[in-house]
N, C-alpha and C positions, 0 to 999 in steps of 0.2 A: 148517778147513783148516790144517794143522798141518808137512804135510810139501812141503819145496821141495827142489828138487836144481838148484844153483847151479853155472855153469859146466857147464853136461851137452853131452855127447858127443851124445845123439839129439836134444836144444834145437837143436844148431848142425847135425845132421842135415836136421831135419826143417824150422827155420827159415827163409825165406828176407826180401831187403828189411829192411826198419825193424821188423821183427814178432822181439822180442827173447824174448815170453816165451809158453808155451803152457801150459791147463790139459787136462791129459790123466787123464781117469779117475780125476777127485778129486785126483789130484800135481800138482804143479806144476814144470815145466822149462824153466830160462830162461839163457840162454848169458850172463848177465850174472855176475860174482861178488858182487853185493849188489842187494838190491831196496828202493826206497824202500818206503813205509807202505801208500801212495797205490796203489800197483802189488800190493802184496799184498792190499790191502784190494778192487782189482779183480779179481784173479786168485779169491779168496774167495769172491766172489759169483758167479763164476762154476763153484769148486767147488759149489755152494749150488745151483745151477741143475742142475748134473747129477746131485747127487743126488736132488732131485726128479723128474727124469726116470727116473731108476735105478727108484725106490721107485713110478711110475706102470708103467713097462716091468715090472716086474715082478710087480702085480698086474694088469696085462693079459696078463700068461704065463699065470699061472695058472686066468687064466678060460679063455683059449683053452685050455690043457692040459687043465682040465676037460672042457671042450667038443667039443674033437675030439682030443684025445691026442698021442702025444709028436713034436716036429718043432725037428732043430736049430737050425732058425732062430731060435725060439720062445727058446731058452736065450741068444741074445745082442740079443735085444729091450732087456732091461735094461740091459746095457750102451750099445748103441749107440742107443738112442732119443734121445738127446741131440743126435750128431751127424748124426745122418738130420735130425733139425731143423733144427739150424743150417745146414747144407747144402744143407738143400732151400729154406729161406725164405733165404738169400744169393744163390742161383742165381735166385730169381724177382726179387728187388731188383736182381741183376745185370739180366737182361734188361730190365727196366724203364728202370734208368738208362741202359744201353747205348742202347737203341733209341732213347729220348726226343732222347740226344743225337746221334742221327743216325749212329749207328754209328762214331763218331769217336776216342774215346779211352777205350781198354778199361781201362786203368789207371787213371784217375778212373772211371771206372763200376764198377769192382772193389772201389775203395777206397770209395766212396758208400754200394757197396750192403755192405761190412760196417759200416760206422760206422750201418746203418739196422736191421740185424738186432735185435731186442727185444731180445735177452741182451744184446748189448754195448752199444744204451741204456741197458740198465738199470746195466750196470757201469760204464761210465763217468758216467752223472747221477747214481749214487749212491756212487762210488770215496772220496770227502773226506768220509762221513758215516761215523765212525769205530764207533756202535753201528749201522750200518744192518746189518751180515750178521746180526746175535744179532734183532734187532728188527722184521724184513720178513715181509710175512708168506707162505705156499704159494704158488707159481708166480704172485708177484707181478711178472717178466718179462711176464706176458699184458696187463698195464696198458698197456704201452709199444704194444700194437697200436692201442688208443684215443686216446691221447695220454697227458698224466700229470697229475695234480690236484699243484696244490704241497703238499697238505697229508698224502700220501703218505709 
């Protein structure tokens, strides 16, 4: 991950709350004008995660496109197979934490259920391990549904 766009116009668009910086489609855009190491090295891994998503979404096109022929939907699998995930396993941790806690406070249940999401387990218990993005290995996010071995 190579390219950040600092101080962005669509960061501070799209931003809202304490949430300073996004990884959008392998970029990275963050309303800050500098980013510590630690932040880049999170943001990283999470370029890392989509494009493993990308390169799955994309040989799952092609099987389908083999298989039953051309469908636009099909052409933005690879892109957005990332965020269908992340969205869909945030929204189930949402209602988990929401309901557990009695319907009470949607803003700690909102906040629970992304700090549970695998991806940003994985980015943040591995943000301070400065060779972790070169050295992890294929859709090592899927760990974090099991728990995580230390020696990971």
């Amino acid at each position: 991950m190579k390219i950040v766009y600092y101080e962005s116009r669509l960061a501070k668009l799209l931003l809202r709350g304490g949430y300073p910086t996004i990884m959008l489609f392998g970029f990275v855009l963050t309303k800050r004008p500098a980013l510590d190491e630690r932040s880049l090295r999170h943001e990283e891994i999470h370029a890392v995660q989509w494009r493993e998503c990308f390169y799955a979404g994309g040989g799952a096109m092609l099987l389908l496109l083999w298989g039953g022929g051309f469908s636009w939907w099909l052409v933005l699998l690879p892109l957005l197979l990332y965020y269908v995930w992340y969205v869909t396993e945030w929204m189930v941790r949402f209602a988990g934490c929401f309901f557990n806690r009695g319907k009470k406070d949607v803003a700690r249940a909102g906040h629970e259920a992304y700090r549970n999401v695998v991806m940003e387990r994985e980015a943040y218990a591995r943000e301070g391990d400065k060779d972790y993005p070169e050295r992890r290995g294929w859709f090592a996010f899927l760990r974090y549904y099991r728990g995580v071995s230390e020696n990971m």
